[in-house]
N, C-alpha and C positions, 0 to 999 in steps of 0.2 A: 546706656543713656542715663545721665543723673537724675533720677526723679526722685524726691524723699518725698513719703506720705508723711501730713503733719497730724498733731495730734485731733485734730476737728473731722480728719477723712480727706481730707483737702492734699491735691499734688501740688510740689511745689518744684519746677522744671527750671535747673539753673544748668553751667555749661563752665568749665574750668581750662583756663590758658596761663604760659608762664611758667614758669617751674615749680613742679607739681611736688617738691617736695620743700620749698621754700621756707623759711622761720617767719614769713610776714605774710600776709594774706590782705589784699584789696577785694573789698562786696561790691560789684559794680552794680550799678540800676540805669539802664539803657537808656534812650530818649524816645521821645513820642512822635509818631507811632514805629516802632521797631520792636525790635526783640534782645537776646542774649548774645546773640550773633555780631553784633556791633563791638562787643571786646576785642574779636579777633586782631584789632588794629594794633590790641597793648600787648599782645601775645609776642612779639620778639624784643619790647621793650622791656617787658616782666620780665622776659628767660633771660635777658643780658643781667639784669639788675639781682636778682634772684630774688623774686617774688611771684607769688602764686595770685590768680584772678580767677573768683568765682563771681561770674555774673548771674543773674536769676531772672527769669520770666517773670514779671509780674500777672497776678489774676488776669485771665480769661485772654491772656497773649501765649500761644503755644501750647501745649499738655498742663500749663498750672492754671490750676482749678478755679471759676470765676462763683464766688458768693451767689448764693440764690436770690439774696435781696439785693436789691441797690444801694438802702442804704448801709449794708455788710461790707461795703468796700469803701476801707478807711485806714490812716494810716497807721494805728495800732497791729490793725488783719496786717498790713505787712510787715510792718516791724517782728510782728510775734514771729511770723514765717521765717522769716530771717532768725532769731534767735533761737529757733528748732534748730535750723542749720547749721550755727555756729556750734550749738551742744551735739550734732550729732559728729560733726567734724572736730571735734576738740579744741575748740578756737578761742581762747579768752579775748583777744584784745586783738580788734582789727582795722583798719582803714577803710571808710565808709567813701565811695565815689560814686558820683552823679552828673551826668549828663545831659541839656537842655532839659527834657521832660522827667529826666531822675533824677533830677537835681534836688527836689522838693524829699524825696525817698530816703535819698543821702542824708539831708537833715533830719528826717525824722528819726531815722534810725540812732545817730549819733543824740540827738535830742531824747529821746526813750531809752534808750541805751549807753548813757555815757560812761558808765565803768567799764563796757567792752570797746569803747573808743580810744585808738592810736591818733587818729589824724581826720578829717574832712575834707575832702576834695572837690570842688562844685565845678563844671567847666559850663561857661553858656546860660548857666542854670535858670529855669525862668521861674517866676514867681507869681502870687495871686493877683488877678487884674479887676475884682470886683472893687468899684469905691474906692480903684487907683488911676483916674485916668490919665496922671504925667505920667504911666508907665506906658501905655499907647502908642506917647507923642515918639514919631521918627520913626516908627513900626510901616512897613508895606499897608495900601489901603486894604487889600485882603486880609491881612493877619489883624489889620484893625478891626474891620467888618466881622471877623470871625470872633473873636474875643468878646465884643460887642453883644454879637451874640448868644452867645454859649452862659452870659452874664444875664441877659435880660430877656430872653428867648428862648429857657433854656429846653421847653416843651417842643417848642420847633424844631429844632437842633436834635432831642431824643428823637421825636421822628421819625426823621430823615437818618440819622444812624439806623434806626430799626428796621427802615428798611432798607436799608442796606444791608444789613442782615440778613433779609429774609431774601434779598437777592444772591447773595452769597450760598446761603445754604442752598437756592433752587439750583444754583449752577453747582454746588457739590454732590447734589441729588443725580447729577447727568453726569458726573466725573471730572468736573471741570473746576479749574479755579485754585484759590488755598487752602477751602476748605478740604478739599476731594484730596490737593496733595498731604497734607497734613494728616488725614485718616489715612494714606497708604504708607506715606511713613511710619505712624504711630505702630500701624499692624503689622510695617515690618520690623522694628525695632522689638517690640513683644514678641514676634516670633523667634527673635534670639535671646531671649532672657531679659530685656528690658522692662522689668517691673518695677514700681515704686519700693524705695526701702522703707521700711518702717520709721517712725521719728525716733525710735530710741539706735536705728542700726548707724554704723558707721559708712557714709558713703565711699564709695570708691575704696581703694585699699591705704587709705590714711591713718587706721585704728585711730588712737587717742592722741593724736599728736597734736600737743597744745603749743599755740602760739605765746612765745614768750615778751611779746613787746610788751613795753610801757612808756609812758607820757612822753618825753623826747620832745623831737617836733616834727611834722609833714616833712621834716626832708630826709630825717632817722627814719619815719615808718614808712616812708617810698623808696629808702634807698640804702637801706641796711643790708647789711653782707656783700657789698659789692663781689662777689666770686663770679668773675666770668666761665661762663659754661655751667658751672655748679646746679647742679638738680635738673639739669636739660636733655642729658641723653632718654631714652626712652620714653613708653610713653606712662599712663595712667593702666592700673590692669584691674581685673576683675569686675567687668560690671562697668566699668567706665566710659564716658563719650567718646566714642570713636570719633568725632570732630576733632575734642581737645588730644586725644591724641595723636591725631595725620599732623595738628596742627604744632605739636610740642616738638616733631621730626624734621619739623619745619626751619630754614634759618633766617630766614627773611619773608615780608611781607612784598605783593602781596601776592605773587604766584604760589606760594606754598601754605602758609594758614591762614590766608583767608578762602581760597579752596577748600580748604578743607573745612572750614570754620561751617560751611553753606552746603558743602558735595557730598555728608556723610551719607553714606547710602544711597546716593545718588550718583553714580563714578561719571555721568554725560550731565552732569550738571552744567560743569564749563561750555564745553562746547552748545549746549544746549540756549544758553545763555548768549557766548558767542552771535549764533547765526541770528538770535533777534535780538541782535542788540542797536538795529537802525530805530525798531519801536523801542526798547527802552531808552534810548535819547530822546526821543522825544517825548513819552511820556514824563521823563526825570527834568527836560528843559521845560515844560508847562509846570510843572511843580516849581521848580525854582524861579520859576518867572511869578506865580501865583503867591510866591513866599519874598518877592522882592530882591531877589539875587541882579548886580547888576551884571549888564553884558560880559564883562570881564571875566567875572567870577561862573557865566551860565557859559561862555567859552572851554573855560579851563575844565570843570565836570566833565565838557562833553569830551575833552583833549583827552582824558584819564580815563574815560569809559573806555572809548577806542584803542588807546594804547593799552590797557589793563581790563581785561573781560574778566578777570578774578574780582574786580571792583564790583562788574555788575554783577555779577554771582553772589557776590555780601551782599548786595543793596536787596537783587530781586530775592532771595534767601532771610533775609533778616524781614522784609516784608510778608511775603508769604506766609513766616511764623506768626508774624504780625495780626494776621487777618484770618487765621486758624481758625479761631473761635465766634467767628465774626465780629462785629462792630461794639458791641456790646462793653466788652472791657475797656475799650478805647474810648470810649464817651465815658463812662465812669470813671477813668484816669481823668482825663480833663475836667470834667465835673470838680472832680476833690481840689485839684491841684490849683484850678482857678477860682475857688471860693477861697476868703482867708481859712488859713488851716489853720489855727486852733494849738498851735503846738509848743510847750513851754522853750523854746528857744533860749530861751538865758541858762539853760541847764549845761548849752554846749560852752564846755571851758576845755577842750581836745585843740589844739593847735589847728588853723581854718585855714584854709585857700580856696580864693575867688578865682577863676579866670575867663577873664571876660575882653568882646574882643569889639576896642572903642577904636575908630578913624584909624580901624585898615589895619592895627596894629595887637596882638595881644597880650591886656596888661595884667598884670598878676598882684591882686590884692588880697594881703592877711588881715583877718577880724580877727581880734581877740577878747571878743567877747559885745562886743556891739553888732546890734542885727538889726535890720530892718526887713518885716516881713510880713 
């Protein structure tokens, strides 16, 4: 299991798909609320292209280590994390990608780190909503009302995350939930040698192999070396995530790595998943009904869940990492990412893609060098 201890004491719990011995390397930062498990999807895109994808747990999602203060969760603490990473993996120069909720991450990191920047990737990406209310308009009334919230209620809002928290851990107290799964994974993973690396060791068995990109543009650092097959047979050894590896064996999504992406150590995950998955439609249709999905689009999820139980295996898998630590980290994520961040933005001169998905359609915009944020 990849966990690198960083130089503070701090774990930092990332997950590697794609071909694992690639010359390019994508940091992915998940969306909110998820986990590292949501790569799974770029994982036979990566291994066609021949590139490697290390995504990472952000603080207090999964085994990486959530700051004792509140306000210690900021996006320097991640950036730094990430830049342990990259030195202990030998990575000079990498593709930074983000997600809805990692979107904000992605820039940081290329924004603090732009000499180790190939390219920027945003898909979705959201952005800060204090003192923005045209970013609102056409938002679901929920996602309005919450925003709203989180902005000007934000004691309210910690709250109700706390306790939810503290709901969480009574029902891990009794074996139940994601907390209780998440502590039986963890103990079984350490009982097979899954300890943290130290921040100066080499994860996984990559030794010093440095990324050789430079400047180009997002479609060189996504899509250089086109060698089909090239770095795909086997998997990851020593120490490695048995995920990324069921998932590297893999040739297609999603019956092969995203199983595995969710089932490591769990072989009745699938099935498991399977037999309830009339309640996961329905819990996943109230979400997306709550999140303003229209009937079309709450159709087709439920279409895919059905037809594809490896789906629901990502989703309840990547959630369940999710909510490990309880609530805690997840309100601190949003906290940061919806106050304006604070982040020299004009520093990013790395080649930028936007993509963002306007009237049904998704359009793909390059910044180069104009931000609004």
């Amino acid at each position: 299991m990849p966990l690198l201890r960083l130089s503070t004491g701090a774990v930092l719990e990332y997950a590697s798909f794609g071909a694992p011995h690639a010359s390019k390397t994508i940091i992915y930062h998940h969306g909110w609320p998820s986990s590292r498990h949501e790569a799974a999807f770029l994982h036979p895109h990566a291994e066609r292209h021949d590139l490697r994808v290390l995504a990472i747990n952000r603080p207090g999602v999964g085994r990486s280590s959530l700051p004792p203060a509140p306000g210690q969760y900021d996006f320097p603490t991640v950036v730094e994390a990430v830049r342990q990473l990259l030195d202990s993996a030998g990575l000079r120069r990498v593709v930074f990608m983000g997600t809805s909720g990692g979107g904000p991450y992605a820039a940081a990191c290329a924004a603090l780190l732009p000499e180790r920047t190939t390219a920027v990737c945003l898909v979705a990406s959201m952005t800060h909503t204090r003192n923005a209310p045209g970013l609102l308009q056409g938002m679901a009334l929920s996602n309005r009302l919450g925003y709203l919230a989180i902005n000007h209620a934000p004691r309210l809002c910690g709250g109700v995350m706390a306790a939810g928290t503290l709901l969480l851990r009574a029902a891990g107290a009794l074996g139940l939930g994601p907390v209780a799964a998440a502590a039986r994974q963890a103990a079984a993973q350490e009982a097979h040698g899954g300890k943290p690396a130290g921040a100066g060791a080499q994860p996984e068995e990559e030794g010093g192999r440095q990324d050789t990109g430079s400047g180009g543009g997002a479609a060189e650092g996504l899509q250089a070396g086109e060698r089909e097959g090239a770095g795909a047979g086997g998997g990851e050894g020593g120490g490695g995530d048995a995920a990324a590896r069921s998932a590297a064996a893999a040739a297609a999504l999603p019956a092969g790595a995203l199983t595995a992406a969710v089932g490591a150590g769990e072989g009745g995950a699938v099935r498991r998943t399977a037999a309830g998955s009339a309640l996961s439609e329905a819990v996943t249709a109230a979400m997306l009904v709550a999140a303003g999905f229209s009937r079309a689009d709450r159709l087709a999820v439920a279409r895919a869940m059905r037809q594809q139980p490896e789906l629901v295996a990502l989703m309840s898998g990547s959630g369940r990492e999710a909510l490990a630590q309880g609530l805690a980290g997840l309100w601190a994520d949003m906290r940061l990412t919806s106050e304006p961040w604070g982040l020299p933005l004009e520093r990013i001169t790395a080649p930028t893609f936007v993509w963002q998905v306007r009237l049904g359609s998704c359009v793909r915009n390059g910044w180069a060098g104009g931000w609004v944020a």
